[in-house]
C-alpha positions as protocol buffer text, in pm:
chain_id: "A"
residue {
  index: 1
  type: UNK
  ca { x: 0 y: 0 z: 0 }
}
residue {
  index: 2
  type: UNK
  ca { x: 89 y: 367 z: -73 }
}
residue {
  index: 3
  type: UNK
  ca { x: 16 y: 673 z: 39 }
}
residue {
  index: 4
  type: UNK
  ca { x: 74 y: 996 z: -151 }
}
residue {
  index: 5
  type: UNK
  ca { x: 7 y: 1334 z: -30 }
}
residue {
  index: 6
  type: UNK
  ca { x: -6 y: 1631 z: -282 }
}
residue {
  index: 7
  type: UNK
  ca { x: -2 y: 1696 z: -639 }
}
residue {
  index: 8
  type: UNK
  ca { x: 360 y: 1670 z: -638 }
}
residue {
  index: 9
  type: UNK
  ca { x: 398 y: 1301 z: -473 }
}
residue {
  index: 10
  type: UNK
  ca { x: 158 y: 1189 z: -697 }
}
residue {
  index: 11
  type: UNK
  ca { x: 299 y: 1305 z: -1013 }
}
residue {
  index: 12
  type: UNK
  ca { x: 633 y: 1209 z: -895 }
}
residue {
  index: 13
  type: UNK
  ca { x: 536 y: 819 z: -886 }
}
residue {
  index: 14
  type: UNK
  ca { x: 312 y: 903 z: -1224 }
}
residue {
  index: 15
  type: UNK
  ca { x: 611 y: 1002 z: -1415 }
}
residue {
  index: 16
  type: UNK
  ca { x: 831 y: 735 z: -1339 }
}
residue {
  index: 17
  type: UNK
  ca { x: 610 y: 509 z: -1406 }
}
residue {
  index: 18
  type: UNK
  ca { x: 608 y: 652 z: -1737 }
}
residue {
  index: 19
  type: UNK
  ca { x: 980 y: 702 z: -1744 }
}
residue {
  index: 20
  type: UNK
  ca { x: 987 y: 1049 z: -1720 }
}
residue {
  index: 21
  type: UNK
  ca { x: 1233 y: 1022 z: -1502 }
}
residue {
  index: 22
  type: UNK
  ca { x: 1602 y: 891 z: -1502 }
}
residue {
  index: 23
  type: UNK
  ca { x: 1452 y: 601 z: -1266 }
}
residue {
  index: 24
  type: UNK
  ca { x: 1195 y: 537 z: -1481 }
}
residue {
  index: 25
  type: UNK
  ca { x: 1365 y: 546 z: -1775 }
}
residue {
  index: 26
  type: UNK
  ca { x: 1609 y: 292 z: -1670 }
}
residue {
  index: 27
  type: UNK
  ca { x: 1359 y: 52 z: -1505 }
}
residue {
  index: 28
  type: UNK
  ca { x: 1048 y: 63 z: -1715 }
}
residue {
  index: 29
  type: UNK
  ca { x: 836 y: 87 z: -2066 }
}
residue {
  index: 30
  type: UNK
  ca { x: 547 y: 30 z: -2190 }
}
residue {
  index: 31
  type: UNK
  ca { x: 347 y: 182 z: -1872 }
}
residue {
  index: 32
  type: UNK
  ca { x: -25 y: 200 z: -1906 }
}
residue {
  index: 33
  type: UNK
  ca { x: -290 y: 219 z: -1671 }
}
residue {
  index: 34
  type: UNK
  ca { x: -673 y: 221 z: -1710 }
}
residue {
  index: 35
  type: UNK
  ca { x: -902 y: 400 z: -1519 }
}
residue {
  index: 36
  type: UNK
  ca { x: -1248 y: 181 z: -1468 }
}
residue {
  index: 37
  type: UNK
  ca { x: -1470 y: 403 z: -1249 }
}
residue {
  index: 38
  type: UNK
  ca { x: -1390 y: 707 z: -1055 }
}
residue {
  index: 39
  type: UNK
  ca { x: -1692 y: 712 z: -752 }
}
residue {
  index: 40
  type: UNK
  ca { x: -1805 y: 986 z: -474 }
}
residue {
  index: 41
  type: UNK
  ca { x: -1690 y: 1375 z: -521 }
}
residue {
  index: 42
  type: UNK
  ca { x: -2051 y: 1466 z: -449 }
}
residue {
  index: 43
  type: UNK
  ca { x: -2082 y: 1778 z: -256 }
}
residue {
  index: 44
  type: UNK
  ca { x: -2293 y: 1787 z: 88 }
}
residue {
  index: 45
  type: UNK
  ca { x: -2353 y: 2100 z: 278 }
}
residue {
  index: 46
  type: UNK
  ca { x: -2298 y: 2048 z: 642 }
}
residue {
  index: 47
  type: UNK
  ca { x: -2365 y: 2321 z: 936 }
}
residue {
  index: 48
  type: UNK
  ca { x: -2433 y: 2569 z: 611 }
}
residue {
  index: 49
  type: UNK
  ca { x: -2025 y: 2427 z: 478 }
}
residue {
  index: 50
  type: UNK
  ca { x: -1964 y: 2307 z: 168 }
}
residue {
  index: 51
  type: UNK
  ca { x: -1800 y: 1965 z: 194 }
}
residue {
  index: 52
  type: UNK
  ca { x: -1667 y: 1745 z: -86 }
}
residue {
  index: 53
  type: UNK
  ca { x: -1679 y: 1351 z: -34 }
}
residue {
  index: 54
  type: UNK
  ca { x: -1370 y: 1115 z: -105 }
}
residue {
  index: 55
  type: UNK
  ca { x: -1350 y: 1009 z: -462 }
}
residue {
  index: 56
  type: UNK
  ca { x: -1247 y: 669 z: -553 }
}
residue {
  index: 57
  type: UNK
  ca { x: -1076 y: 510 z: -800 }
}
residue {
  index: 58
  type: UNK
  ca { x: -1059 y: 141 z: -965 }
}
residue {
  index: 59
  type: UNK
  ca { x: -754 y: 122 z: -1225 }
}
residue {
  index: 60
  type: UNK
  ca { x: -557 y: -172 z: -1380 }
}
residue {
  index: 61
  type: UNK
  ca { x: -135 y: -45 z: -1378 }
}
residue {
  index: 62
  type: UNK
  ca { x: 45 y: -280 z: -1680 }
}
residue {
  index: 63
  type: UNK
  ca { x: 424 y: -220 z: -1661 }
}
residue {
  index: 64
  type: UNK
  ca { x: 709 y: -410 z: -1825 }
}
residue {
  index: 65
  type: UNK
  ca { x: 1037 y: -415 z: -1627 }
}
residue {
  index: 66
  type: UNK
  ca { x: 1296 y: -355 z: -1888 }
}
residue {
  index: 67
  type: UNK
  ca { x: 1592 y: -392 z: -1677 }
}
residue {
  index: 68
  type: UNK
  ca { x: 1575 y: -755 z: -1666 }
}
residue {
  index: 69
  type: UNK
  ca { x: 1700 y: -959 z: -1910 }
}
residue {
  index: 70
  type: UNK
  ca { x: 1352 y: -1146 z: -1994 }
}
residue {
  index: 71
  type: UNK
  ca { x: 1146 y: -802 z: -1973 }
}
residue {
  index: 72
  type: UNK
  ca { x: 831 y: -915 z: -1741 }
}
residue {
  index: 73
  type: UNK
  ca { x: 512 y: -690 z: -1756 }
}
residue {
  index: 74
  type: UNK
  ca { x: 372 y: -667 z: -1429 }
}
residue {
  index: 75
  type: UNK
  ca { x: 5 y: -605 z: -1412 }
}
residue {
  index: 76
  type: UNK
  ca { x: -159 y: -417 z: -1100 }
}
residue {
  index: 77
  type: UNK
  ca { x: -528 y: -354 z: -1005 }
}
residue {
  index: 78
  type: UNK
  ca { x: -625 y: -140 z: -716 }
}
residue {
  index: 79
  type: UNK
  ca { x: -870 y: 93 z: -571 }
}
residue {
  index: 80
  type: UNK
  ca { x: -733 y: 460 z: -474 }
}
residue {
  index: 81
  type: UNK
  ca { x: -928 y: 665 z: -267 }
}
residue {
  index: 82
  type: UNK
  ca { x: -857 y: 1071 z: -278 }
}
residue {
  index: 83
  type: UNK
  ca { x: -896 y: 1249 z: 64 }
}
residue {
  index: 84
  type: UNK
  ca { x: -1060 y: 1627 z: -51 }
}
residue {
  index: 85
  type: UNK
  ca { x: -957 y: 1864 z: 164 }
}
């Protein structure tokens, strides 16, 4: 499990993943992810406040590692769920 915090950690991981970065580059290609349904965001009103629920995601990450010698993809599914603050 991860936890990111900010727009910045996130699209740190993001772009190398997508070898954007001199990590990335070196360690993977091919990097694609799909997005399946994105859930919540609705707004409420609470004591008069505006308050935005979490939003959650389901995604499938493919990868291939190209550092080794056989280049394995690696395939990920998970669930992400965005705190709004």
């Amino acid at each position: 499990m991860t936890t990111l915090e900010g727009v910045e950690g996130y699209q740190t991981n993001v772009d190398m993943l997508a070898s954007r970065t001199t990590l990335g580059k070196f360690l993977f290609q091919d990097a694609l992810i799909n997005l399946h349904t994105v859930e919540g965001g609705t707004t409420n009103i609470k004591n008069g406040v505006p308050k935005i629920e979490d939003l959650q995601t389901r995604w499938t990450l493919k990868v291939t590692l190209k550092v080794l010698p056989w280049k394995p993809t690696a395939v990920f599914t998970g669930v992400s769920i965005y705190k709004v603050e």
